[in-house]
C-alpha positions as CSV (number, residue, x, y, z in Angstrom):
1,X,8.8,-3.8,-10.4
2,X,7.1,-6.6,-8.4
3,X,10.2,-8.8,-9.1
4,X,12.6,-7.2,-7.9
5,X,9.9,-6.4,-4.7
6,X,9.9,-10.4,-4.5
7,X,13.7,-10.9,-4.3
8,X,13.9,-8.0,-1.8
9,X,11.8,-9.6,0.2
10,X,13.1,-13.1,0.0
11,X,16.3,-12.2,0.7
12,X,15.9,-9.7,3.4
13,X,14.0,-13.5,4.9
14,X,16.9,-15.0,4.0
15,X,14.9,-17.6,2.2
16,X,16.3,-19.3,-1.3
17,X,13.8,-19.1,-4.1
18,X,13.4,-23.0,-3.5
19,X,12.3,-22.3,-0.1
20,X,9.5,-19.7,-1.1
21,X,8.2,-22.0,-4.0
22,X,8.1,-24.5,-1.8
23,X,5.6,-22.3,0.3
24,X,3.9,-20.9,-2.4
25,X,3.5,-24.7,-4.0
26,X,4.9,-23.7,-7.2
27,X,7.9,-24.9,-8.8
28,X,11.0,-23.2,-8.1
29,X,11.6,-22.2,-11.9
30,X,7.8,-20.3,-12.4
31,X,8.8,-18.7,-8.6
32,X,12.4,-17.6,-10.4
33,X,10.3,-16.0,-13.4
34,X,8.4,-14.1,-11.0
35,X,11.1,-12.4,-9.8
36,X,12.7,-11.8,-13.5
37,X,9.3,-10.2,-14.5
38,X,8.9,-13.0,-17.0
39,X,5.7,-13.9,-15.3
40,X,3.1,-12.3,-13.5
41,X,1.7,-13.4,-10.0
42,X,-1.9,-14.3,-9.9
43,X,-4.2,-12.2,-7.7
44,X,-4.1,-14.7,-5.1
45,X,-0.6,-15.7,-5.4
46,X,-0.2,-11.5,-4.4
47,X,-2.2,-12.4,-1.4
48,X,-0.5,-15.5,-0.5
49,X,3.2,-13.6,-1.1
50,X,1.6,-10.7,1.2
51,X,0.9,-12.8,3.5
52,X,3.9,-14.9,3.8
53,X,6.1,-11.9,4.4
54,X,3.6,-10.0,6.2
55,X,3.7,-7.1,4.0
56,X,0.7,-4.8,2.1
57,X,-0.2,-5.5,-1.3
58,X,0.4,-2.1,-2.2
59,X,3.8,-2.9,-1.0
60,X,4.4,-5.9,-3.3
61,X,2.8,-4.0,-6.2
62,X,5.6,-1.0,-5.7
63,X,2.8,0.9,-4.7
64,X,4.0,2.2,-1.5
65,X,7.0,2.6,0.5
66,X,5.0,1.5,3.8
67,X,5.3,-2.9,4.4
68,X,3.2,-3.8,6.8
69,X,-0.4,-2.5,7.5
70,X,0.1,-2.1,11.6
71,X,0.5,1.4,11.3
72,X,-2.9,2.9,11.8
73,X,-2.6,5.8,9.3
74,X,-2.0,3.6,7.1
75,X,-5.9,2.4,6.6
76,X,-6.7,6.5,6.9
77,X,-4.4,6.8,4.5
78,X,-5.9,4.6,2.1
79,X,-9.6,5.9,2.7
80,X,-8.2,9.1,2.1
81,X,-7.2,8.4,-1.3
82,X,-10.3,6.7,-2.0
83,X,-12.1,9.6,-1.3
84,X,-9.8,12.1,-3.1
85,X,-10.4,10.4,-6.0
86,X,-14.0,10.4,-5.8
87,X,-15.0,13.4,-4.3
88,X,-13.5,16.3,-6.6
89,X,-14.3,19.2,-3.5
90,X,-12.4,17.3,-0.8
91,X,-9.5,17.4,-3.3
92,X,-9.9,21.2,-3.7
93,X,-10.2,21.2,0.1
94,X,-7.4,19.5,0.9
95,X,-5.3,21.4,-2.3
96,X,-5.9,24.7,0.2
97,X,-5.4,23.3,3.0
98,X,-2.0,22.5,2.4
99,X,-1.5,26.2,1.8
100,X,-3.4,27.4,4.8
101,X,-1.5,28.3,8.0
102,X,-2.8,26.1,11.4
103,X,-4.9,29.5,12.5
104,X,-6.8,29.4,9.0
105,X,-7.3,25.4,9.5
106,X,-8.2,26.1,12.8
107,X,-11.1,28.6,11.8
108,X,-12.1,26.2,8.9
109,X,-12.1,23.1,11.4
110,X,-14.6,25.1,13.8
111,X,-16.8,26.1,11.0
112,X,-17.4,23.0,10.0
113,X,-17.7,21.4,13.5
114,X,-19.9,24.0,14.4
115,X,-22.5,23.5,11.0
116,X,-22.5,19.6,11.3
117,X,-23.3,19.3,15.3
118,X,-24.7,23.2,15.9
């Protein structure tokens, strides 16, 4: 849950939860019931936590295993489940593909290639 996501993180900074209230502008009890799951973060409190610790929101939300966003499959990653989700044949595609050897991907990648610029 986020609030154990939030101690993690202030504690891996080595930060006391007076010191991240302080930086969030909140009082250090309301910053001590987000961590307790009593209350919920604010959409823009998520971005400001994100931000102070330089992590993804996905991270903060338990969403993901991957902190920080510099890795650049990470954004492919994300488009990539945008698109599963709404397009139904690259899902199938992909469900295949996983059970295809690299010689059949190979074939399937140059018949494609070759349609879209032949």
């Amino acid at each position: 849950m986020i609030g154990e996501q939030l101690k993690h993180l202030r504690m891996e900074h080595k930060k006391t939860q007076q010191e991240v209230a302080d930086l969030l502008g909140i009082r250090c009890k309301a910053y001590a019931q987000y961590e307790s799951n009593e209350l919920q973060l604010s959409f823009n409190q998520l971005v400001e936590v994100a931000d102070l610790y330089h992590v993804t929101m996905d991270y903060l939300l338990d969403r993901t295993h991957i902190k920080y966003s510099d890795d650049p499959y990470d954004e492919k990653l994300l488009i990539l489940y945008q698109q599963l989700k709404e397009r139904p044949l690259l899902n199938k595609l992909l469900d295949i593909a996983l059970i295809a050897t690299d010689d059949e991907l190979t074939e399937a990648y140059n018949q494609i290639k070759f349609k879209k610029l032949g």
